[in-house]
N, CA and C of each residue as an Amber inpcrd file, in Angstrom:
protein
   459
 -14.3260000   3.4520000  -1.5960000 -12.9720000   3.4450000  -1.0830000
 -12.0220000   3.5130000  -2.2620000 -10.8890000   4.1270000  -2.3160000
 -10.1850000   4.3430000  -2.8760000  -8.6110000   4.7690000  -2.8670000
  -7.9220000   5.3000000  -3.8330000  -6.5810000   5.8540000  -3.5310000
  -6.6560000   6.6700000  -2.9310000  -7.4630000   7.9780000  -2.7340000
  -7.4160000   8.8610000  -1.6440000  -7.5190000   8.2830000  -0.3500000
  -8.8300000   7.4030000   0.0490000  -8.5480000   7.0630000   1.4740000
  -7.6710000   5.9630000   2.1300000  -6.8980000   5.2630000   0.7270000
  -5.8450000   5.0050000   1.2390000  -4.5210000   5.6100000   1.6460000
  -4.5430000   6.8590000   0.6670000  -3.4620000   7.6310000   1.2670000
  -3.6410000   8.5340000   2.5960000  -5.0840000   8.7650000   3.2130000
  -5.3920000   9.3570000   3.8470000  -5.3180000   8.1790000   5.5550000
  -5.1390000   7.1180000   4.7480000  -5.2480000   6.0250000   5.9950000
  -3.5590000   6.4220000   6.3710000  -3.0030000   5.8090000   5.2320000
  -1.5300000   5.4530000   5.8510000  -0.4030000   7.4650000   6.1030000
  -1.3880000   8.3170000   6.3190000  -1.4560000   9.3770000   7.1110000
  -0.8630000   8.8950000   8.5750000  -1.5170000   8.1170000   9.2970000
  -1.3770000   8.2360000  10.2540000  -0.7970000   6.2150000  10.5090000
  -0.4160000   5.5530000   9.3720000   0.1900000   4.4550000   9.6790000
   1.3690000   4.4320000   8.7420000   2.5010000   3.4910000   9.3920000
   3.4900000   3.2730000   8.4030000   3.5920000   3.2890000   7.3690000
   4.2460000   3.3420000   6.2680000   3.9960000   2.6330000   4.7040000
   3.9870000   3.8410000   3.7460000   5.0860000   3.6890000   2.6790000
   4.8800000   4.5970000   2.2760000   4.2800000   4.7360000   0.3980000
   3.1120000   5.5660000   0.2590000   1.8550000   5.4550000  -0.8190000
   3.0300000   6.0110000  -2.4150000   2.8090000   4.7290000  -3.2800000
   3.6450000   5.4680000  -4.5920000   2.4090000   5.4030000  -5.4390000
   2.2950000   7.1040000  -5.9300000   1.2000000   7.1560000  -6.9890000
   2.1080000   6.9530000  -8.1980000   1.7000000   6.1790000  -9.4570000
   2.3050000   5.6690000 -10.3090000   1.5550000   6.4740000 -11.4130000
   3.0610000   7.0020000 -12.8090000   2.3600000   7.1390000 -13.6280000
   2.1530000   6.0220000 -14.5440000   2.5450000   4.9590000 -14.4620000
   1.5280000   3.8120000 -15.5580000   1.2320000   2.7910000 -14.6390000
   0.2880000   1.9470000 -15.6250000  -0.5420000   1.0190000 -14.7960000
   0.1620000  -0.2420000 -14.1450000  -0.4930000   0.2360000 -12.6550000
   0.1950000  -1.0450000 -12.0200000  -1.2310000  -2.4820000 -11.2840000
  -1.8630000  -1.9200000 -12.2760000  -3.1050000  -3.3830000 -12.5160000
  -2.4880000  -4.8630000 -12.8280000  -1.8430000  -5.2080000 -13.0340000
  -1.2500000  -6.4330000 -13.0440000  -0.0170000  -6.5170000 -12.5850000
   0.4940000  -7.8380000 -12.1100000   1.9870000  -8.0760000 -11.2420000
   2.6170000  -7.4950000 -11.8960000   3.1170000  -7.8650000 -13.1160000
   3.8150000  -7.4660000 -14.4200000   4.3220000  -5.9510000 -14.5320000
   2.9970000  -5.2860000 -14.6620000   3.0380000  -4.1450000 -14.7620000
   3.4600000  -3.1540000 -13.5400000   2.8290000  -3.3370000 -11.9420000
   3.3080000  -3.1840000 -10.9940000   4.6270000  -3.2400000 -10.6510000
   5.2070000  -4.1180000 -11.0760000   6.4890000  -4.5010000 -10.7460000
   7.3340000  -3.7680000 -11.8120000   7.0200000  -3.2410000 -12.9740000
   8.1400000  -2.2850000 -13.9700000   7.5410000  -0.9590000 -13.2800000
   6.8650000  -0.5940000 -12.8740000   6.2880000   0.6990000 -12.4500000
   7.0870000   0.7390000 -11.0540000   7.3210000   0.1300000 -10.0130000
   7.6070000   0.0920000  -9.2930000   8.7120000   0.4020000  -8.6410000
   9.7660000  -0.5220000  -9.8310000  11.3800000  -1.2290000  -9.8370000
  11.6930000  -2.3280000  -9.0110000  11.0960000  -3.1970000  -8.8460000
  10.8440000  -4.3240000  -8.2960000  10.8760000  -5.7920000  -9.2340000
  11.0750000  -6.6720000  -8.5430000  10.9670000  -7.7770000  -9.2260000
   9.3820000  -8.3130000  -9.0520000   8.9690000  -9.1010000 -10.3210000
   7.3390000  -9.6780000 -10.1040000   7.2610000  -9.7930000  -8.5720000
   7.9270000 -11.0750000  -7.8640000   7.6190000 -11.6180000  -7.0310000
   7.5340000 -10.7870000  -5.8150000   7.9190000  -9.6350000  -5.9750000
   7.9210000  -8.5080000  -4.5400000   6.3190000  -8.1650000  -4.5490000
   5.6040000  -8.4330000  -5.9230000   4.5310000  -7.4100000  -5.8920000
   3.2040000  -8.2490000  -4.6670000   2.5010000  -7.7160000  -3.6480000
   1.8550000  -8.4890000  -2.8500000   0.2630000  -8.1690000  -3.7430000
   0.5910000  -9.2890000  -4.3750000  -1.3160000  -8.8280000  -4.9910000
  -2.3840000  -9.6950000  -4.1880000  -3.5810000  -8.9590000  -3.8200000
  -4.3890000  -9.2280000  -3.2680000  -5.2560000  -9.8930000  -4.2800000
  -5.6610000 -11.3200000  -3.7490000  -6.7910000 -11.9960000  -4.5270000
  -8.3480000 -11.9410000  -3.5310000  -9.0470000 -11.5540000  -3.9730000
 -10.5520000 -11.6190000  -3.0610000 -10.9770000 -12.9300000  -3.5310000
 -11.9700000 -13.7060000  -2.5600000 -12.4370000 -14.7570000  -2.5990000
 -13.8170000 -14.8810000  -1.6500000 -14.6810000 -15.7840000  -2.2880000
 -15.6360000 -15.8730000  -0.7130000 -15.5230000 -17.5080000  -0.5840000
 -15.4130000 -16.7320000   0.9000000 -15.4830000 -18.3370000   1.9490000
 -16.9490000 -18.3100000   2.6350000 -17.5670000 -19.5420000   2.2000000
 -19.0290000 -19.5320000   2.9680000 -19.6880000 -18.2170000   2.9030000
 -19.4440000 -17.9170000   1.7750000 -20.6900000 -16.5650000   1.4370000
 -19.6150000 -15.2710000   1.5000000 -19.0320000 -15.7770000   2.6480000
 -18.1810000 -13.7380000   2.9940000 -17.0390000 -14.1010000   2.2680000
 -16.9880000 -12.2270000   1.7710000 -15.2370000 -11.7600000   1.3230000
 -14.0440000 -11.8260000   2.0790000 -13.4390000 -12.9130000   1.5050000
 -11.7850000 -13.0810000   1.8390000 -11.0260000 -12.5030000   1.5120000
 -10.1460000 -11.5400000   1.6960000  -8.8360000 -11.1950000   1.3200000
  -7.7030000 -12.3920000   1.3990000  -6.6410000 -12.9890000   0.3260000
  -5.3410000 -13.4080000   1.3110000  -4.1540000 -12.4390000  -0.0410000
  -3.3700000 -12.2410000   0.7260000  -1.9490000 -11.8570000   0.2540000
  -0.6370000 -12.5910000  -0.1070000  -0.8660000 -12.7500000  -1.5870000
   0.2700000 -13.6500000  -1.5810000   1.6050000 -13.2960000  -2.6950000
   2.8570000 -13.3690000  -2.9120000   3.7830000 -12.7940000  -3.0600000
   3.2070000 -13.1150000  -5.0640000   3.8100000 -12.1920000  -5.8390000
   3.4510000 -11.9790000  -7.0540000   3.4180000 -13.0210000  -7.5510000
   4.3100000 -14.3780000  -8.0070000   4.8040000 -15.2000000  -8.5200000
   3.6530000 -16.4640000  -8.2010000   3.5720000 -16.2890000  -6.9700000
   2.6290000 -17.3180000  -6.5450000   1.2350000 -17.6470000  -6.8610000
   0.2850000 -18.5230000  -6.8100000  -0.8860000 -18.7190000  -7.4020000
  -1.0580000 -19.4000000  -6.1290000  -2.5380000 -19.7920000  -6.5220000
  -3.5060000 -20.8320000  -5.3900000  -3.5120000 -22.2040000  -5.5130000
  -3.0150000 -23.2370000  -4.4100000  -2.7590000 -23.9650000  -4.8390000
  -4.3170000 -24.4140000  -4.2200000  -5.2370000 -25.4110000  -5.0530000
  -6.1550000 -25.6130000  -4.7100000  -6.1850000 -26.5730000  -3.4600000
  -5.7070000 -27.9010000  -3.0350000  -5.6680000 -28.7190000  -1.9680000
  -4.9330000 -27.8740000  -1.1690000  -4.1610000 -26.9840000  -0.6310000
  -3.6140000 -26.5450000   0.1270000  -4.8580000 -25.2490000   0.7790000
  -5.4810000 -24.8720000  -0.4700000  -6.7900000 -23.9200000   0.0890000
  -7.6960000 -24.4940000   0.8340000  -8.2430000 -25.7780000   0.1750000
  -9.3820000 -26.3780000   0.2780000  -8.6980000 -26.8580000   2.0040000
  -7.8470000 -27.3760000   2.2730000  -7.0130000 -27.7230000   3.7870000
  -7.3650000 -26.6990000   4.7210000  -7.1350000 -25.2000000   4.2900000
  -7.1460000 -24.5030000   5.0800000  -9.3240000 -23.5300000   5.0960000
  -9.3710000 -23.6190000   4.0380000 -10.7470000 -22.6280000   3.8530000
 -12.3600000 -23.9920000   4.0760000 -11.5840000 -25.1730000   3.9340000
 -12.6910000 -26.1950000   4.0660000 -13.7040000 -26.2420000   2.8670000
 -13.1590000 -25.0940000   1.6740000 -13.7790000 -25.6120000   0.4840000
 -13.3200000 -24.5910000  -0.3530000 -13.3310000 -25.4990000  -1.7570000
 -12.7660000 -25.1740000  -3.2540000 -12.6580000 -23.5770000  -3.1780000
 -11.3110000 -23.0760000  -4.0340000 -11.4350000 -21.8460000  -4.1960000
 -12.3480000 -21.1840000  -5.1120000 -13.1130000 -19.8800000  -4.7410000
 -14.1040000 -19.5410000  -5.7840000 -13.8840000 -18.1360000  -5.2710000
 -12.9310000 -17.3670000  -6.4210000 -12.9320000 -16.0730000  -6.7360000
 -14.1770000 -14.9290000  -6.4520000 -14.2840000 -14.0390000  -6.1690000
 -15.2790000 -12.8070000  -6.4460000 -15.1700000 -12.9300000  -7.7310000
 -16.5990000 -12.9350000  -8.5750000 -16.1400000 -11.9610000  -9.9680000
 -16.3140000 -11.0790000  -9.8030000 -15.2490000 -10.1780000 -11.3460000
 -14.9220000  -8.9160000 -10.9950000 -15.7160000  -8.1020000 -10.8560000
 -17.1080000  -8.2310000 -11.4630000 -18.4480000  -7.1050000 -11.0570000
 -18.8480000  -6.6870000 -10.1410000 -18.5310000  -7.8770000  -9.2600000
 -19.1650000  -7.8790000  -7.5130000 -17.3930000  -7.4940000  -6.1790000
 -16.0590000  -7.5730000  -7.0900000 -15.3900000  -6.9330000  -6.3080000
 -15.2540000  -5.8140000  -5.1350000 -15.4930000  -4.9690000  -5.9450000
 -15.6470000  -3.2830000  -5.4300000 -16.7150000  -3.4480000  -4.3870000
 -18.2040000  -4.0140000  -4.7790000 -19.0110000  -4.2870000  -3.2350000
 -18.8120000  -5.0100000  -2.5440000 -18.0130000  -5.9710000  -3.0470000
 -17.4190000  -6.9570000  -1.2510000 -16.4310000  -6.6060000  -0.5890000
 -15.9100000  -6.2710000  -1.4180000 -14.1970000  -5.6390000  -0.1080000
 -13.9150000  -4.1890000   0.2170000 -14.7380000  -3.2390000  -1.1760000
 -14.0540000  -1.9200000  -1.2810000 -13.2480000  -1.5140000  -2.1680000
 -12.4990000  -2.1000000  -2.9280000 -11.6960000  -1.6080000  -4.0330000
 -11.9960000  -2.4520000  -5.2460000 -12.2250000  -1.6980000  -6.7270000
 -12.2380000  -1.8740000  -7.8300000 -10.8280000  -3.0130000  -7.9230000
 -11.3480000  -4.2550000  -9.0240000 -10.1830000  -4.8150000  -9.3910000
  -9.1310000  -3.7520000  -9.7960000  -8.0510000  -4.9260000  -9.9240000
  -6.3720000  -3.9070000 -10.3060000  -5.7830000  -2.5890000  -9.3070000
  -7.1860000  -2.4760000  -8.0840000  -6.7110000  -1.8890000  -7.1870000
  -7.0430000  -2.6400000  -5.9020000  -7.4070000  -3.6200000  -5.8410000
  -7.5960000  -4.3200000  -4.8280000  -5.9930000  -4.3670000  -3.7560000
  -6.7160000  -4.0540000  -2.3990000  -5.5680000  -4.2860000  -1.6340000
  -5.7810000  -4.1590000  -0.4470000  -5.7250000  -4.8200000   0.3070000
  -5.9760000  -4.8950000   2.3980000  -5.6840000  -3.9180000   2.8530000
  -5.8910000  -3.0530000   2.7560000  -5.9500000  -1.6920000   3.1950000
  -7.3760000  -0.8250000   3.0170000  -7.7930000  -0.3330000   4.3130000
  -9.1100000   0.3150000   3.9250000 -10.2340000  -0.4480000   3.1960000
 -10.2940000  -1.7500000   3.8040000 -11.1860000  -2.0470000   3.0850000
 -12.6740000  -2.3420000   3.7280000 -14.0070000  -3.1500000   4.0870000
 -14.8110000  -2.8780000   4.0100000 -15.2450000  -3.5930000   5.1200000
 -15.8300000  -3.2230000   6.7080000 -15.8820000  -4.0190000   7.4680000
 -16.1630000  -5.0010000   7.3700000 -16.1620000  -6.1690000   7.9330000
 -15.6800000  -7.8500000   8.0190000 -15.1070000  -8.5010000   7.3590000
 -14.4090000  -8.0790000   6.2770000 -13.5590000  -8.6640000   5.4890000
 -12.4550000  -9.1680000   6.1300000 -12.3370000 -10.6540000   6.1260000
 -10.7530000 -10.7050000   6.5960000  -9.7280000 -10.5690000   5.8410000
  -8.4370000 -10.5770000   6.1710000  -7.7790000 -10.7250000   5.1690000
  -6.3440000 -11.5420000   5.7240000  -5.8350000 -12.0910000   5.5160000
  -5.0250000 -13.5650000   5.1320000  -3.6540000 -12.9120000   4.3970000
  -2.4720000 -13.4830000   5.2180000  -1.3360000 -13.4350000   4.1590000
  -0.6550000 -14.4490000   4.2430000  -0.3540000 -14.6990000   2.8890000
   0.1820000 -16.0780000   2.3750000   1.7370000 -16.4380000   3.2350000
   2.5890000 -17.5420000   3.2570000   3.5670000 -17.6380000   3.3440000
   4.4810000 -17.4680000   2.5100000   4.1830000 -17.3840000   0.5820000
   4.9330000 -17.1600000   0.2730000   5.6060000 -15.5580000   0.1320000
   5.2280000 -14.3990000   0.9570000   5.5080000 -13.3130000   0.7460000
   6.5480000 -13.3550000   2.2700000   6.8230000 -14.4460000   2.9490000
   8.1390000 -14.6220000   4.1670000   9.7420000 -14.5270000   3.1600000
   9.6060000 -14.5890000   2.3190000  10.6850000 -14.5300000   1.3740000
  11.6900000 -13.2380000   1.4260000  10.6060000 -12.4380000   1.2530000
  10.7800000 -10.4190000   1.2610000  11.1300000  -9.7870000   2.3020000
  11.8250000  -8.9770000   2.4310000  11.8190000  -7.9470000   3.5760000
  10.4620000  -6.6940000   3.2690000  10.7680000  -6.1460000   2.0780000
   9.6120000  -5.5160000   1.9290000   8.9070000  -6.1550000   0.7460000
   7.8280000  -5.8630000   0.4920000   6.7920000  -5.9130000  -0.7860000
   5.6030000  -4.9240000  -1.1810000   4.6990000  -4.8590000  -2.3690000
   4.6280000  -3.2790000  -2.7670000   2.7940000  -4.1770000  -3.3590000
   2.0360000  -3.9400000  -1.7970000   0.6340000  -4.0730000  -2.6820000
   0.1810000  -2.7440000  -3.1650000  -0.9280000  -3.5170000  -3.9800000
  -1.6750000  -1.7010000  -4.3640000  -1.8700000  -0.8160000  -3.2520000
  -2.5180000   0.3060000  -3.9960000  -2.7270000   1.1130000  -2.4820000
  -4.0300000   1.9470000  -3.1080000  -5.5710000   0.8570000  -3.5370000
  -6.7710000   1.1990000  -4.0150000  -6.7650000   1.4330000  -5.5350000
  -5.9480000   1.8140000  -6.4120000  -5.9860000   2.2720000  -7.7480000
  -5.2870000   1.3650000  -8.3720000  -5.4550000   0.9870000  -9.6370000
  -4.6360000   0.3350000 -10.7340000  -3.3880000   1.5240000 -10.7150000
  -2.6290000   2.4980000 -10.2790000  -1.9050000   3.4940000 -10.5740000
  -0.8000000   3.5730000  -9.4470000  -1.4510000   2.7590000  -8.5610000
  -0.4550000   2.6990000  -7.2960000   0.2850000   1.4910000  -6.5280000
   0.7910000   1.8370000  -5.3670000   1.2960000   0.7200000  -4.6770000
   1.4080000   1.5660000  -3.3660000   2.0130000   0.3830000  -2.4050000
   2.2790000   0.9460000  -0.9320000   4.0630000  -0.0180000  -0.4440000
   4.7300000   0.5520000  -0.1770000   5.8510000  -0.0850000   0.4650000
   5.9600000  -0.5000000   1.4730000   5.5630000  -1.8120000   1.7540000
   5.5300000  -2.3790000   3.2550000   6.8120000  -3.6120000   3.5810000
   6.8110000  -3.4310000   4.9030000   8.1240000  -4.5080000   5.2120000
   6.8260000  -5.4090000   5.6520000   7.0200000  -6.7310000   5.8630000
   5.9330000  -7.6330000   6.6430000   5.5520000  -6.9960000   7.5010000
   6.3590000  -6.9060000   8.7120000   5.6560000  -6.3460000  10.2000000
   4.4640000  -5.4630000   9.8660000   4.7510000  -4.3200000   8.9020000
   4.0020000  -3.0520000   8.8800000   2.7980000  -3.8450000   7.8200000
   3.2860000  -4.6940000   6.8860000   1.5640000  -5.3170000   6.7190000
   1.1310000  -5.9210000   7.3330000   1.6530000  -6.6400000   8.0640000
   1.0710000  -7.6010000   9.4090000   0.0480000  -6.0840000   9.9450000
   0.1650000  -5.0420000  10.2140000  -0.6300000  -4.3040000  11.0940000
  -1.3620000  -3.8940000  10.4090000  -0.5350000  -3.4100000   8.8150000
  -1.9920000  -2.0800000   8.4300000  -2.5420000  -2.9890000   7.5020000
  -2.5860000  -4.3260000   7.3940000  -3.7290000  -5.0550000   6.5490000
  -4.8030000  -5.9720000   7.5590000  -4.2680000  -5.2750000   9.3880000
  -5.1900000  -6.1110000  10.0970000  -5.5630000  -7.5800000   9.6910000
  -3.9550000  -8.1300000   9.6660000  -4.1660000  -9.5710000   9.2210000
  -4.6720000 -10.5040000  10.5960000  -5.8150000 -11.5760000  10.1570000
  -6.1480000 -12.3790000  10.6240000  -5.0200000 -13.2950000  10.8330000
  -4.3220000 -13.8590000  10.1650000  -3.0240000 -15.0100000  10.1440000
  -2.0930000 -15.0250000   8.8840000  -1.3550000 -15.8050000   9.0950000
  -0.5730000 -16.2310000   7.9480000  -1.1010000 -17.8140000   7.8190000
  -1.5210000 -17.9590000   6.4140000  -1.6020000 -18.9390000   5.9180000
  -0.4980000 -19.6400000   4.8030000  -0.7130000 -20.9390000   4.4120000
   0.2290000 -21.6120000   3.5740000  -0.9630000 -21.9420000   2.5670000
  -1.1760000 -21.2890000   1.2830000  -2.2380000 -22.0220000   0.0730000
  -1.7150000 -21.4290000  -1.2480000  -0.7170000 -21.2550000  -1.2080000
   0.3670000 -21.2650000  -2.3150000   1.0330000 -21.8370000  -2.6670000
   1.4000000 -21.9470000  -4.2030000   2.6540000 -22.7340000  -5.2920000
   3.0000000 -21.3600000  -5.8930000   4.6290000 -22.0930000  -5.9430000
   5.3530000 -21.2450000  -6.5760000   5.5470000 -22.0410000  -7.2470000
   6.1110000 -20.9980000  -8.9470000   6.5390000 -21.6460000 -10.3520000
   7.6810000 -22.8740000  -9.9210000
C-alpha cells in the first residue's frame, strides 16, 4: 500500500491528496511542507493492543499520555517497531496514515485533533499529506471512536 493507492482511494472519497516536494516524514517537516502549523499535522502512531495493530490519530503537538492509554487500551503503550510497521497496518513509517490500510486494523482518533477544522495526515509516503476537515476523517479513516489518551505541551 502506498501513495498511489491512496490517491487512487480518495478518487472516489473526499479529501484532497498534496504530493509534496520535501519531506513530510516528521510533524515538523509536514507542517513547513504543507503551510500549516505543527499542531494541524494528524500523525498517525501504530501500536499493538493485545497482539493486533492499532491506529489512533492524534493532533501534531500531542503525545501519549500513558495512564490515560492504559484507561482506555487496558494496557501500557507499546509502539510497532519500525521494521514490523509496513506489515501490520500497510504503510512504511513517515508515511503511516488511516487511510488504505490493512484489514482489521482499527484506527482511533484522538480528542486532541477537536481543536481543528481541518488537519493534514499523510497520505502513504513520507512526501505527502491529505486535507481533511474531521467529518471527512471521521469517514475515510473508518474510525472506530474518538478517544481521549493525549497531553498537550
Amino acid at each position: 500500500m502506498s501513495l498511489e493507492a491512496v490517491q487512487q482511494f480518495f478518487q472516489t472519497h473526499e479529501g484532497e491528496v498534496l504530493v509534496l516536494e520535501q519531506s513530510s516524514a516528521t510533524v515538523a517537516e509536514a507542517a513547513q511542507a504543507v503551510g500549516c502549523q505543527p499542531c494541524q499535522i494528524a500523525k498517525t502512531m501504530s501500536f499493538f493492543v493485545a497482539g493486533q495493530p492499532v491506529l489512533v490519530v492524534l493532533a501534531g503537538d500531542a503525545r501519549i499520555d500513558n495512564p490515560k492509554y492504559k484507561a482506555v487500551f487496558g494496557e501500557k503503550a507499546k509502539m510497532i517497531p519500525p521494521d514490523q510497521v509496513e506489515d501490520a497496518v500497510g504503510h512504511a513509517p513517515g508515511g503511516v496514515c488511516p487511510f488504505v490500510i490493512k484489514p482489521g486494523v482499527k484506527t482511533y482518533l484522538d480528542e486532541s485533533l477537536r481543536r481543528f477544522e481541518t488537519v493534514y495526515p499523510a497520505a502513504g509516503s513520507d512526501h505527502s499529506a491529505v486535507r481533511q476537515t474531521l467529518p471527512q476523517l471521521e469517514v475515510n479513516a473508518n474510525c472506530v471512536g474518538w478517544i481521549d489518551v493525549s497531553k498537550l505541551p
